[in-house]
C-alpha positions as CSV (number, residue, x, y, z in Angstrom):
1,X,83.5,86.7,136.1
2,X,86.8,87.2,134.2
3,X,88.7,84.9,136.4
4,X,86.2,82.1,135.2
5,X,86.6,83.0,132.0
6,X,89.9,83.2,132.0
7,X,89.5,79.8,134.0
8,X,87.8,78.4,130.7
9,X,90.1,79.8,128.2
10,X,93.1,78.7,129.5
11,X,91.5,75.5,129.8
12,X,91.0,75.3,126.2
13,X,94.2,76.4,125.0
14,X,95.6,73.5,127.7
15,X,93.1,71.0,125.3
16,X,94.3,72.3,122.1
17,X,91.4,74.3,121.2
18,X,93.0,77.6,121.1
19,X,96.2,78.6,120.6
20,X,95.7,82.5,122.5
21,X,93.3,84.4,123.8
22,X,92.7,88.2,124.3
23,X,90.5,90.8,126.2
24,X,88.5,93.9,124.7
25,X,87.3,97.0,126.4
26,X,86.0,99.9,125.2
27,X,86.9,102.3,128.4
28,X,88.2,99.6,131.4
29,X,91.6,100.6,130.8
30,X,90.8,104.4,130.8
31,X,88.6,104.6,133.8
32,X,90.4,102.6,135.8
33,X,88.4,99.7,136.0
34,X,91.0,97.0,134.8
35,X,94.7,96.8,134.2
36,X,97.4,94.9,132.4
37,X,99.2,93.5,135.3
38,X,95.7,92.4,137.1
39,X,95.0,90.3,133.6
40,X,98.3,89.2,133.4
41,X,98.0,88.2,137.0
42,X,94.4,86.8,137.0
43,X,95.6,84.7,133.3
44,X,98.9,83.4,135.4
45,X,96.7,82.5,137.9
46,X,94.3,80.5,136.1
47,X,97.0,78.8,134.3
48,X,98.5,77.0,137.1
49,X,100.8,79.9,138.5
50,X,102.7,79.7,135.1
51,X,103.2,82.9,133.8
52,X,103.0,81.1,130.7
53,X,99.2,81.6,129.9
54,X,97.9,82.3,126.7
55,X,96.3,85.5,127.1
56,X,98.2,87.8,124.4
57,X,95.9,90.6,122.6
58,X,94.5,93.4,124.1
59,X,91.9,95.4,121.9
60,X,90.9,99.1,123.6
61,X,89.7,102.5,121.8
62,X,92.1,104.2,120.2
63,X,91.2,107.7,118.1
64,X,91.6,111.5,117.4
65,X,88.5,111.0,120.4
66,X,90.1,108.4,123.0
67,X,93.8,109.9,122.7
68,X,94.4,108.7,126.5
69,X,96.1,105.5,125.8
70,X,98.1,107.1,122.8
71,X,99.3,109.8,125.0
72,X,100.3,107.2,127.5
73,X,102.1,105.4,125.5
74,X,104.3,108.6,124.3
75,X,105.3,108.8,128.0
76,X,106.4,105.1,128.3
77,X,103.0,104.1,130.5
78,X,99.4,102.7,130.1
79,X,98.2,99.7,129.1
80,X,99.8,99.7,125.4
81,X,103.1,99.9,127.0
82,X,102.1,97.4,129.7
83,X,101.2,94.8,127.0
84,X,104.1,95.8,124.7
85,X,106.4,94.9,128.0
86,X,105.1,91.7,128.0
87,X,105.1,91.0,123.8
88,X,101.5,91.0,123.8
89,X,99.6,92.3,120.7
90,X,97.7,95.5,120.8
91,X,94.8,95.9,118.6
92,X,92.9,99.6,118.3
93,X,89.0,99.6,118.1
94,X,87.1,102.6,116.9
95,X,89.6,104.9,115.1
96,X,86.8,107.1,113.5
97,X,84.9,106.5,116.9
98,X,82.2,104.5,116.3
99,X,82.4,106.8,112.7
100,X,81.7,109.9,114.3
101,X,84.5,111.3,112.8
102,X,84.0,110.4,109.3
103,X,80.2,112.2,110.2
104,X,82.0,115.5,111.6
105,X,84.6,115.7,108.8
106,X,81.9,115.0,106.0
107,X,79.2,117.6,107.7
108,X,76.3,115.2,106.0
109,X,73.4,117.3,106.2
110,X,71.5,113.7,107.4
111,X,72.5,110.4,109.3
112,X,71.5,108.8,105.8
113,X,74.6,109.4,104.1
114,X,76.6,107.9,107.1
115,X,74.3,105.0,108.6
116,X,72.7,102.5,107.2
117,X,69.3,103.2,107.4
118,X,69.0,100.0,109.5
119,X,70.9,101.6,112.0
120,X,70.1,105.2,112.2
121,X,69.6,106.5,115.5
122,X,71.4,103.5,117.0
123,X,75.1,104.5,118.4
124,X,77.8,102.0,118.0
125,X,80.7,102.9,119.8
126,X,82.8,99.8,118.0
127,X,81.4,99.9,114.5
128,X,82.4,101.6,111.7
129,X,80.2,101.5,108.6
130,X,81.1,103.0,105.1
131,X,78.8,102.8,102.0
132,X,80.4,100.5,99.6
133,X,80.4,102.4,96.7
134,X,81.9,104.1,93.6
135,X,83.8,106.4,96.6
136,X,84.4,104.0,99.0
137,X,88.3,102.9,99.6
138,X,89.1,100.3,96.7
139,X,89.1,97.4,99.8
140,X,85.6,98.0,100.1
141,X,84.8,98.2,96.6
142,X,83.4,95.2,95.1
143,X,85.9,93.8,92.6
144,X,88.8,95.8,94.1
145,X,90.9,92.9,94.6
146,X,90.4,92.0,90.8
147,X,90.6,95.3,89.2
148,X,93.9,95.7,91.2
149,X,95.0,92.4,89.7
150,X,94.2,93.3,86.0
151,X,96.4,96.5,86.9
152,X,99.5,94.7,87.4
């Protein structure tokens, strides 16, 4: 399945469509169940043999919880050295962990205060939510941009 879309991808980017293309994983780097090389391979593959493909970010979890790749890293291995061999970008999903984190630090005594109530009870291992309010960071207030403007 990710040969063909890789297959498709590359395609594109050959048409002009796109200029690069990435992969996401929430745990197929940590368990094992892909690699840097084998994309890089697979991406080379479907674009001709050339290991001039366009396949450049790589997104996986990276947080206080999923410290694998971090610690991997500080030894020089894993796939955020992998990609950073071959000047791809790394991008980190989940930092609060799905915003479990912000949950544990803020001991809410409900998942109101954390969760929209439209997804209570619903885990999201990539999403992070905060309530947009009069404590929110000022890029999530509304008007922050402006009132940071006015400032200057």
């Amino acid at each position: 399945m990710l040969r063909e879309a890789f297959a498709a991808l590359e395609e594109a980017a050959a048409a002009g469509h796109l200029s690069t293309y990435g992969i996401a994983t929430w745990s197929g780097f940590t368990e094992g169940l892909v690699t840097v090389e084998e994309l890089d391979r697979l991406a080379s593959e479907d674009a001709g043999g050339s290991p001039d493909h366009q396949l450049r970010p790589v997104q996986l979890a990276v947080s206080l919880v999923e410290a694998g790749a971090l610690k991997q890293a500080l030894d020089g291995r894993g796939a955020i050295s992998e990609a950073n061999e071959r000047e791809w970008q790394v991008f980190a999903s989940a930092p609060l962990h799905g915003g479990e984190l912000v949950g544990a630090a803020a001991a809410p005594t409900s998942t109101a205060k954390t969760t929209p109530p439209d997804r209570q009870g619903v885990h999201q291992p990539n999403a992070s939510w905060a309530p947009a309010g009069r404590h929110a960071p000022p890029r999530l207030r509304r008007g922050a941009r402006k009132e940071s403007r006015l400032r200057q």
